[in-house]
C-alpha positions as CSV (number, residue, x, y, z in Angstrom):
1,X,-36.3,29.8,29.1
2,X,-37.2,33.5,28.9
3,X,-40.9,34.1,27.2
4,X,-39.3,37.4,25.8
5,X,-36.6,35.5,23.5
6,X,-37.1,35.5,20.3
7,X,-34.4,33.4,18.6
8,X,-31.8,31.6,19.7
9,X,-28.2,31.1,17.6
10,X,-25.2,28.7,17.9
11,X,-22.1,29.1,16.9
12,X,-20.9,26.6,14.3
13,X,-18.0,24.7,13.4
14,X,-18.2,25.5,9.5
15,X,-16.2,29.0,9.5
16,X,-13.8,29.2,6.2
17,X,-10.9,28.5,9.1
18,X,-12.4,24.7,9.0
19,X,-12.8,24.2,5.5
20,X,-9.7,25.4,4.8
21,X,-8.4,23.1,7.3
22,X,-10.2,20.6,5.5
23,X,-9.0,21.0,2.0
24,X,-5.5,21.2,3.0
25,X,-6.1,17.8,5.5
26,X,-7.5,15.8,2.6
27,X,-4.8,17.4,0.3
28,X,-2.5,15.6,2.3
29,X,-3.8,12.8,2.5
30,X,-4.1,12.7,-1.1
31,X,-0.2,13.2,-1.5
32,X,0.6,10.5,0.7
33,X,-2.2,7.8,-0.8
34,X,-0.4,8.6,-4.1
35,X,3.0,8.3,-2.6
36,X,2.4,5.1,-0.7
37,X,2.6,1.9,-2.8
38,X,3.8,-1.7,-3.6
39,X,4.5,-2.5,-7.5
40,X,5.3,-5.6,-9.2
41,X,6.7,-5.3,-12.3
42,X,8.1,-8.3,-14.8
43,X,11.7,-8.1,-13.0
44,X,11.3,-6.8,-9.2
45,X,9.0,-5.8,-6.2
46,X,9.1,-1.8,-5.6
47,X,7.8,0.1,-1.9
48,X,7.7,3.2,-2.2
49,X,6.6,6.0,0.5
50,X,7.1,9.4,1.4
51,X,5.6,12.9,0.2
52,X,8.7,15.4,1.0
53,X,11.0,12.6,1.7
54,X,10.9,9.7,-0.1
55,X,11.9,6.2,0.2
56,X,11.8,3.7,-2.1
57,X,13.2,-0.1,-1.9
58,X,13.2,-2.7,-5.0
59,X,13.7,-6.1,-4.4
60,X,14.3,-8.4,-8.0
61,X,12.3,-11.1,-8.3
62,X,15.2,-14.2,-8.4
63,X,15.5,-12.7,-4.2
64,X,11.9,-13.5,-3.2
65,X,12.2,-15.8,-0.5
66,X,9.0,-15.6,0.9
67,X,5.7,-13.2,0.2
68,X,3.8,-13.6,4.1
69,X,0.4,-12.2,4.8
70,X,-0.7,-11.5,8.1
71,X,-4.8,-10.1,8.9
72,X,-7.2,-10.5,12.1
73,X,-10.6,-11.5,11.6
74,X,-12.0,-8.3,10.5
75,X,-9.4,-7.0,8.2
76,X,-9.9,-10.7,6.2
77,X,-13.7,-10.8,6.3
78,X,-13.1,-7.2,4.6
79,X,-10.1,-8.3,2.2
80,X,-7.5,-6.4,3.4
81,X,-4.0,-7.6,5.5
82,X,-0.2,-7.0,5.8
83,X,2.4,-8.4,3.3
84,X,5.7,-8.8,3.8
85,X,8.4,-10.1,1.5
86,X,11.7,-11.2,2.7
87,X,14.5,-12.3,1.0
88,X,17.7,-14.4,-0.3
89,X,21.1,-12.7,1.6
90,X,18.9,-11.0,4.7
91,X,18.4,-11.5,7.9
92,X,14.8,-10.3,8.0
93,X,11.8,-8.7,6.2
94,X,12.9,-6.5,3.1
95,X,9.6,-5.3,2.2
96,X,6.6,-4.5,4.6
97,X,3.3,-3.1,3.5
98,X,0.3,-2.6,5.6
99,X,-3.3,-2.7,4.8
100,X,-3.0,-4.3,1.2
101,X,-6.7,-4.4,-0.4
102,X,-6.6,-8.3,-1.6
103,X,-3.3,-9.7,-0.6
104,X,-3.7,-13.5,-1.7
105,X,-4.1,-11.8,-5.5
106,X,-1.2,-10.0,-4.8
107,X,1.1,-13.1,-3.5
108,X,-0.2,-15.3,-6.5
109,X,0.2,-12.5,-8.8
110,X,4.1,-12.5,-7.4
111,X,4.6,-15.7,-7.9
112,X,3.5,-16.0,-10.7
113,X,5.8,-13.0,-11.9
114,X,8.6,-15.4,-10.6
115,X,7.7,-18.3,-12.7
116,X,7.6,-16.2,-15.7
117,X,11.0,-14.9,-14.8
118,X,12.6,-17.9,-14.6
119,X,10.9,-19.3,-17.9
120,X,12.2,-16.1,-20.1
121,X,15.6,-16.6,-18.8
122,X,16.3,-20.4,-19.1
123,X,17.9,-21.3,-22.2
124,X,15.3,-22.3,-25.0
125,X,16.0,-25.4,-27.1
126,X,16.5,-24.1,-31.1
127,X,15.9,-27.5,-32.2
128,X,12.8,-28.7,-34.0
């Protein structure tokens, strides 16, 4: 180096150009985390997805066949894995949702929304 110099300056990365780009990255982001889910209410299964176009599927609850759950090693030590629902009248999986944080909770919590189903709408004996 030169004896002379007196300082030396970088250039950096943080210009306004790449905290805008930033902002509008995690904006996204944020759209699509809020846009990308799987609901269980008391009568189906709903998958939803999609910030400008959206899809959404509903299974009801008397069609769930099966609720699978598939993970490596590393997603299960950490509590996250795939579920997939399939059910009565199709060929293959109707519902597929990736990276589910606790999916055993989820597929008890589903069937145990099915067993509640079925118990409000058997017929109730008004004797006694």
């Amino acid at each position: 180096m030169d004896k002379d110099m007196i300082i030396v300056k970088r250039q950096t990365k943080r210009r306004p150009q790449f905290w805008l780009k930033t902002i509008f990255s995690l904006g996204l982001w944020l759209l699509w985390w809020r846009n990308n889910y799987l609901a269980l209410t008391n009568r189906s299964v709903v998958r939803r997805k999609g910030v400008f176009t959206k899809e959404e599927r509903a299974v009801p609850l008397n069609q769930v066949q099966d609720v699978s759950i598939s993970y490596g090693i590393i997603r299960r030590i950490l509590g996250h894995g795939d579920v997939e629902i399939e059910t009565a009248g199709s060929a293959g999986t109707e519902i597929v949702m990736q990276n589910i944080d606790k999916p055993e909770e989820f597929r008890a919590l589903v069937f145990e929304q099915i067993d509640q189903f079925y118990d409000d709408d058997s017929p109730r004996d008004k004797r006694g």
